[in-house]
Biopython code that builds the backbone (N, CA, C, O; Angstrom):
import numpy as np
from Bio.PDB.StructureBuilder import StructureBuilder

atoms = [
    (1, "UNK", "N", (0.832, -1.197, 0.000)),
    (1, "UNK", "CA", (0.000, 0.000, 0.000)),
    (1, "UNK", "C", (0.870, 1.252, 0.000)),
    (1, "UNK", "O", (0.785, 2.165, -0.820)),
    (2, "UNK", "N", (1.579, 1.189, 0.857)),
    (2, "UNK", "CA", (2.810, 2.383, 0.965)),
    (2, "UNK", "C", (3.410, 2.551, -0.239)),
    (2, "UNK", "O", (3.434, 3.748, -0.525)),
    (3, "UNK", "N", (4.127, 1.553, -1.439)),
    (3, "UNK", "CA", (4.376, 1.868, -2.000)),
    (3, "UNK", "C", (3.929, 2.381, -2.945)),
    (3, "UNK", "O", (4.721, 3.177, -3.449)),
    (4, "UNK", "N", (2.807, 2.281, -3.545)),
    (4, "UNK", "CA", (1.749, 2.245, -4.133)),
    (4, "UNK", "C", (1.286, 3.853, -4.417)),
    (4, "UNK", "O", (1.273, 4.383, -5.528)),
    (5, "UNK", "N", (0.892, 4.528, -3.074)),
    (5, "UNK", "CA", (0.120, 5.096, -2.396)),
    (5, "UNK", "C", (1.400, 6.040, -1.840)),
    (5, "UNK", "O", (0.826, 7.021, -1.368)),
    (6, "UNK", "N", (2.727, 6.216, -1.675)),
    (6, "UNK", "CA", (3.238, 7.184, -1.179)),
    (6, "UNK", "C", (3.116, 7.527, 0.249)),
    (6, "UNK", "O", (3.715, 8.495, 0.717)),
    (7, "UNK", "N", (2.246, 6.651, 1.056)),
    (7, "UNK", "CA", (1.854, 7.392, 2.441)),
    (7, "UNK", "C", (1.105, 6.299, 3.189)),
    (7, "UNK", "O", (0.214, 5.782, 2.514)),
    (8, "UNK", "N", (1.240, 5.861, 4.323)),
    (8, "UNK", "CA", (0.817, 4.944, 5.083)),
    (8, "UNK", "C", (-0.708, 4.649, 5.116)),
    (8, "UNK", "O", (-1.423, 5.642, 4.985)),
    (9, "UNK", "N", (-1.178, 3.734, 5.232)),
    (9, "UNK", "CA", (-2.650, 3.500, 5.474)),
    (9, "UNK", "C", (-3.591, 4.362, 5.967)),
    (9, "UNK", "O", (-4.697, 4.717, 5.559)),
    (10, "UNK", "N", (-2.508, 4.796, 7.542)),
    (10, "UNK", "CA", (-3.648, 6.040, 8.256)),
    (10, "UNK", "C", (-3.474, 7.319, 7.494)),
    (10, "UNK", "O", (-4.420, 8.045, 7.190)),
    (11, "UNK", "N", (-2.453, 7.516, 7.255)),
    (11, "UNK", "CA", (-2.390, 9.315, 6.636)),
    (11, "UNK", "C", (-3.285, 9.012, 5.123)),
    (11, "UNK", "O", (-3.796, 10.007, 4.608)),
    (12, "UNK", "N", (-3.448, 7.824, 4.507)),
    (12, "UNK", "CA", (-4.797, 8.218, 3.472)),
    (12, "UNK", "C", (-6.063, 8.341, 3.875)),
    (12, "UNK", "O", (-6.808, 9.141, 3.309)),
    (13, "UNK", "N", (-6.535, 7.475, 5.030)),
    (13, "UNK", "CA", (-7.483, 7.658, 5.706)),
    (13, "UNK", "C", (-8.025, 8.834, 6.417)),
    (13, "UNK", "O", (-9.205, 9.148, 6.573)),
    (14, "UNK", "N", (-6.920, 9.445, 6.832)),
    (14, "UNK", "CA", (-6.843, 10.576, 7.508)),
    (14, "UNK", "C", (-6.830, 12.139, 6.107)),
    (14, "UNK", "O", (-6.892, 13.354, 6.294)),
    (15, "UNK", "N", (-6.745, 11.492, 5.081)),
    (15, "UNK", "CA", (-6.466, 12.444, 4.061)),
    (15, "UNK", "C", (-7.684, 12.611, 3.639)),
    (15, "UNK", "O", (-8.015, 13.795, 3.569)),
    (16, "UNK", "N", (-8.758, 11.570, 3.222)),
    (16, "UNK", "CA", (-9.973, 11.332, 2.802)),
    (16, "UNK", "C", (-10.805, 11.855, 3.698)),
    (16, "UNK", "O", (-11.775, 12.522, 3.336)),
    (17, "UNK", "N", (-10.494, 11.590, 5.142)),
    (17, "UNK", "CA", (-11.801, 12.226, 5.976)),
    (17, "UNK", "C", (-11.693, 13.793, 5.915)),
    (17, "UNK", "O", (-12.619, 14.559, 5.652)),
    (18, "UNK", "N", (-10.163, 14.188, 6.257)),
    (18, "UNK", "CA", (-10.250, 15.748, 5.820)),
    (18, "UNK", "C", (-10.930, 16.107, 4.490)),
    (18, "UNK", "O", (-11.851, 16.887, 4.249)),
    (19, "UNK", "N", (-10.302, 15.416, 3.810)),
    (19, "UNK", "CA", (-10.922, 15.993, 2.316)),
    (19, "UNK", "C", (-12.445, 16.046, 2.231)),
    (19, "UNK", "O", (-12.906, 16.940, 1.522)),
    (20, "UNK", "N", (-13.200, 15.315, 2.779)),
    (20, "UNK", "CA", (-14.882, 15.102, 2.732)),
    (20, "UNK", "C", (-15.026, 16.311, 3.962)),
    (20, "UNK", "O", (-15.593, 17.339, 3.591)),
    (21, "UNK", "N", (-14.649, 16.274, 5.114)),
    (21, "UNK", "CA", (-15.005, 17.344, 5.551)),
    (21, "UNK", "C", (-14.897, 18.490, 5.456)),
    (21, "UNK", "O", (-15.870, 19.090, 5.911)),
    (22, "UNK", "N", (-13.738, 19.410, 4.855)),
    (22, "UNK", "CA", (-13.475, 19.811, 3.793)),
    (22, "UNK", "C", (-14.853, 20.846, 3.003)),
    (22, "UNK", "O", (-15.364, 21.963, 3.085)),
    (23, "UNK", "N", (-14.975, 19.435, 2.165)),
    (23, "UNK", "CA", (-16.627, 19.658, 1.027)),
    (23, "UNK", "C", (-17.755, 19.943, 2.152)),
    (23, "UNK", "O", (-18.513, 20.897, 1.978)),
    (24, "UNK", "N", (-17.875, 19.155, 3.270)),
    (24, "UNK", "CA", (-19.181, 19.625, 3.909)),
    (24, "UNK", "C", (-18.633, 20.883, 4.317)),
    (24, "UNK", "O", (-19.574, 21.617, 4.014)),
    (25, "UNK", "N", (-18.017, 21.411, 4.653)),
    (25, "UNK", "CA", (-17.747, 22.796, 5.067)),
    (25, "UNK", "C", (-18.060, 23.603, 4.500)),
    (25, "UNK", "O", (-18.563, 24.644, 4.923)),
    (26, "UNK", "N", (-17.789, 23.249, 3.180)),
    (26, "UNK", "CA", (-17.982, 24.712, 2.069)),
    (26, "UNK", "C", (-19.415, 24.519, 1.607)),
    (26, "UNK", "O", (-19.993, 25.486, 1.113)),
    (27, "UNK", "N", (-20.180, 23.086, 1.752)),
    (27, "UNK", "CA", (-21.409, 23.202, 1.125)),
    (27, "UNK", "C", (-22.515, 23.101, 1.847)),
    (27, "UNK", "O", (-23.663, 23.381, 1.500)),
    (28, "UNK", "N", (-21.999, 22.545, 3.225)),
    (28, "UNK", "CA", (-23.293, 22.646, 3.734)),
    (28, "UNK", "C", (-23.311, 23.420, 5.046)),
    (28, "UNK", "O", (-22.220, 23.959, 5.228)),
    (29, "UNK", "N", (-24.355, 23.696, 6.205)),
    (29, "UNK", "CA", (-24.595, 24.507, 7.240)),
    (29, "UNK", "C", (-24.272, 23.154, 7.692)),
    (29, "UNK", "O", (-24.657, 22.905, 6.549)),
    (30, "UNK", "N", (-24.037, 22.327, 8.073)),
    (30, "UNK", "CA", (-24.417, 21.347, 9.292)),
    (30, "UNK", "C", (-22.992, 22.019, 10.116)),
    (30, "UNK", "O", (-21.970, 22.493, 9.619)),
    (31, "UNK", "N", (-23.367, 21.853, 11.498)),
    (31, "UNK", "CA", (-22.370, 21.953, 12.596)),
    (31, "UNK", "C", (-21.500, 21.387, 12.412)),
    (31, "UNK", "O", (-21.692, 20.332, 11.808)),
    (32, "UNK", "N", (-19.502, 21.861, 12.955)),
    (32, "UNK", "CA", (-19.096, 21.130, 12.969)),
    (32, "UNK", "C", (-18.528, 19.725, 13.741)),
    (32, "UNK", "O", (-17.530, 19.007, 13.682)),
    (33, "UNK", "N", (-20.002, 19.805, 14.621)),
    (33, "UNK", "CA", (-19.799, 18.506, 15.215)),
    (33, "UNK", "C", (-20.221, 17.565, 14.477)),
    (33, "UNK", "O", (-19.594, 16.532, 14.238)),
    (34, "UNK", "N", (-21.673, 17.944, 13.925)),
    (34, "UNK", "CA", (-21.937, 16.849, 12.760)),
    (34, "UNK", "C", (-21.553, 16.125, 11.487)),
    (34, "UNK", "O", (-21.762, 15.095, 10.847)),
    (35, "UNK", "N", (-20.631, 17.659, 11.494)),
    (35, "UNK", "CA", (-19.138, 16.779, 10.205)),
    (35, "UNK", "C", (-18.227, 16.390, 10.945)),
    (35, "UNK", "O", (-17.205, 16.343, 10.261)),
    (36, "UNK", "N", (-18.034, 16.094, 11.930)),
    (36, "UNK", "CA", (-17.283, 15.573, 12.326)),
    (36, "UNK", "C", (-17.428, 13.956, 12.920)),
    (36, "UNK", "O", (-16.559, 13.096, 13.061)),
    (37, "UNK", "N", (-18.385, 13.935, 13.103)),
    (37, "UNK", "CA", (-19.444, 12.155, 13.448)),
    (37, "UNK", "C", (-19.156, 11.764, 11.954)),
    (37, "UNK", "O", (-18.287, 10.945, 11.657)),
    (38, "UNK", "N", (-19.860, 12.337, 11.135)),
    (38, "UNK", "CA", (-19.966, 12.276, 9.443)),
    (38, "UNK", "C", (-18.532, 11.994, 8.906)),
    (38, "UNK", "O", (-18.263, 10.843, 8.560)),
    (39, "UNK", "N", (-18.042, 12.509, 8.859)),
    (39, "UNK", "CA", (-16.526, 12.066, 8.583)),
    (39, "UNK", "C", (-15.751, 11.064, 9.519)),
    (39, "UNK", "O", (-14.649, 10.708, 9.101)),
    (40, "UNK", "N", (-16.140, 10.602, 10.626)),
    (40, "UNK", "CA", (-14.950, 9.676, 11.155)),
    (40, "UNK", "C", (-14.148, 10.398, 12.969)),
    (40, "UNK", "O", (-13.203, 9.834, 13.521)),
    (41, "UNK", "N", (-14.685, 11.389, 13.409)),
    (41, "UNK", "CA", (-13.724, 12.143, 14.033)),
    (41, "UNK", "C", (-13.961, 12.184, 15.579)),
    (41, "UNK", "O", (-13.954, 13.367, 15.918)),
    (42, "UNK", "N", (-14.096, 11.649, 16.275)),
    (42, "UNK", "CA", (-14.362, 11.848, 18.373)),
    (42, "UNK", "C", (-15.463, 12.693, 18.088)),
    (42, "UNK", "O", (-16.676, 12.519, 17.964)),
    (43, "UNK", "N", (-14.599, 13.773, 18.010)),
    (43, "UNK", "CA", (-15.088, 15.375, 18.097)),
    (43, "UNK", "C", (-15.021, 16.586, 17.175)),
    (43, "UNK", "O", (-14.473, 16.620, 16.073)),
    (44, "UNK", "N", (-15.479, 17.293, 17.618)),
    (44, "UNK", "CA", (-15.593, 18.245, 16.581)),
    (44, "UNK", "C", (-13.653, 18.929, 17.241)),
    (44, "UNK", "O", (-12.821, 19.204, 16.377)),
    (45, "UNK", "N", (-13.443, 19.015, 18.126)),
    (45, "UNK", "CA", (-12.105, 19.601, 18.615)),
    (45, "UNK", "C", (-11.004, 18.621, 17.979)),
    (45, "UNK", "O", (-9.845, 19.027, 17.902)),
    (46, "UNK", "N", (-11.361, 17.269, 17.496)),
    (46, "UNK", "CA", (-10.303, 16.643, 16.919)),
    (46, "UNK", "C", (-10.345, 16.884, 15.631)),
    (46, "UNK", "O", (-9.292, 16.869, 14.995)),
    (47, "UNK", "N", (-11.344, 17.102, 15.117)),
    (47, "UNK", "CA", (-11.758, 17.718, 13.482)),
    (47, "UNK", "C", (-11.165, 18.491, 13.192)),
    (47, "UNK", "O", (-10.501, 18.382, 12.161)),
    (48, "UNK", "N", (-11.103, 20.121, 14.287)),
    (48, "UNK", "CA", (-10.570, 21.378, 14.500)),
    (48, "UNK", "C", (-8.904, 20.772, 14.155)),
    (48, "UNK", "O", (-8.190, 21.083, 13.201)),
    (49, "UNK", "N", (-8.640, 19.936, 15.147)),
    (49, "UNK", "CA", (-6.921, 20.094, 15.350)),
    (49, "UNK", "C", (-6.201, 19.498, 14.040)),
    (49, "UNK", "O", (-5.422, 20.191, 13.386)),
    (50, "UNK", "N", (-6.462, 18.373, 13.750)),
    (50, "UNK", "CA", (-6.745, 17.732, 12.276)),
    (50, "UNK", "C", (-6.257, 18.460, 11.352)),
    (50, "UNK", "O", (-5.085, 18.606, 11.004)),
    (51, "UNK", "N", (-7.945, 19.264, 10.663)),
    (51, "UNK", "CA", (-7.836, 20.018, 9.769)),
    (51, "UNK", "C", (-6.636, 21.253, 9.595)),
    (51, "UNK", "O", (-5.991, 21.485, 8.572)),
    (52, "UNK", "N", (-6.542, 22.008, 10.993)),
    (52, "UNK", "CA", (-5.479, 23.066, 10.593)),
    (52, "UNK", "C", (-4.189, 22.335, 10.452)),
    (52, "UNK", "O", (-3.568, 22.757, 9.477)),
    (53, "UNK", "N", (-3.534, 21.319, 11.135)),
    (53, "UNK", "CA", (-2.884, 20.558, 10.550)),
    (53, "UNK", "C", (-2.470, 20.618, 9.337)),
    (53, "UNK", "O", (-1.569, 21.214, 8.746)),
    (54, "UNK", "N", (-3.407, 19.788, 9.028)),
    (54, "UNK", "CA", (-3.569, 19.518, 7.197)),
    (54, "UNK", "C", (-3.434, 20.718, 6.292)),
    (54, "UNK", "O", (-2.604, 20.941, 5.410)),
    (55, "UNK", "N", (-4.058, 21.159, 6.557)),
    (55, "UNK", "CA", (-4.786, 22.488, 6.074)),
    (55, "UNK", "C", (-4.186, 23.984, 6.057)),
    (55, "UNK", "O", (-4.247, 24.820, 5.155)),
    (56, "UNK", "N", (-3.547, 24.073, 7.416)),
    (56, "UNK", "CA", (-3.019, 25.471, 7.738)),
    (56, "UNK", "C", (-4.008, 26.678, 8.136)),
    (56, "UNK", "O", (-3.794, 27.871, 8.350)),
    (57, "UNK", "N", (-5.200, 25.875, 8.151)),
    (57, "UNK", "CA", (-6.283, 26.720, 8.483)),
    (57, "UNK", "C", (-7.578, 26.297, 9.356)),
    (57, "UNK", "O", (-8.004, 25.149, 9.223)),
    (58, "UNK", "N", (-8.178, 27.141, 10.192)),
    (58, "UNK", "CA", (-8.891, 26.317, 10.978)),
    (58, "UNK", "C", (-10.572, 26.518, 10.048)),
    (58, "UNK", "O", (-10.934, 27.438, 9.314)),
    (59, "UNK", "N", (-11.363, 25.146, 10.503)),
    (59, "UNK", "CA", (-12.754, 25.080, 9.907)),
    (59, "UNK", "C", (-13.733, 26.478, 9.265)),
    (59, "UNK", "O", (-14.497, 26.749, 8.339)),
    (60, "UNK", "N", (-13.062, 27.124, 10.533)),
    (60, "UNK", "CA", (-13.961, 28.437, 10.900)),
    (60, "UNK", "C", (-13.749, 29.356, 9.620)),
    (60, "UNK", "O", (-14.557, 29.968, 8.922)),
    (61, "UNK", "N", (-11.776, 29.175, 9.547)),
    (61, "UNK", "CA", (-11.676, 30.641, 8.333)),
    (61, "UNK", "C", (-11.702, 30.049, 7.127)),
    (61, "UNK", "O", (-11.196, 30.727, 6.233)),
    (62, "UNK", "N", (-12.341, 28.482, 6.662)),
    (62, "UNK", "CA", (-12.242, 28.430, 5.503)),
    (62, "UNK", "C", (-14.119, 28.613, 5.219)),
    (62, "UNK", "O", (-14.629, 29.113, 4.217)),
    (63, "UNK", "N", (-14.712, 28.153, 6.190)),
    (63, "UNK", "CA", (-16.484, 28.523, 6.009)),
    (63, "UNK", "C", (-16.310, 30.136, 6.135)),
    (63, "UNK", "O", (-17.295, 30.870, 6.069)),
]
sb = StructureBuilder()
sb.init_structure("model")
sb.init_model(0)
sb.init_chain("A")
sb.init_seg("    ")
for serial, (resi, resn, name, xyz) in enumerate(atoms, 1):
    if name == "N":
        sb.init_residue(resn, " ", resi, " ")
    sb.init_atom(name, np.array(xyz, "f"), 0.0, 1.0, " ", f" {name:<3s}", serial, name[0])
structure = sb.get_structure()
């Protein structure tokens, strides 16, 4: 898979859930606790930490 794929099992997994949450952000109103159940995530505070991570930006300044 690694080789394949460039990146371990979890960091694609972890790439995909950002990426879908991501899209609900920009398209829909739901809370982000509910994208965050919806995508895979504890919490909405692990969603938060996650995404800017990834991202460089938090949920808030990309909605």
């Amino acid at each position: 898979f690694k080789q394949s794929m460039n990146m371990a099992p979890h960091q694609y997994v972890m790439q995909r859930r950002l990426t879908k949450a991501k899209g609900l952000i920009q398209s829909s109103q739901l809370s982000l606790q509910d994208i965050a159940l919806v995508c895979g995530f504890s919490s909405a505070s692990h969603l938060s930490h996650r995404f800017k991570q990834f991202y460089g930006m938090s949920p808030s300044q990309l909605r």
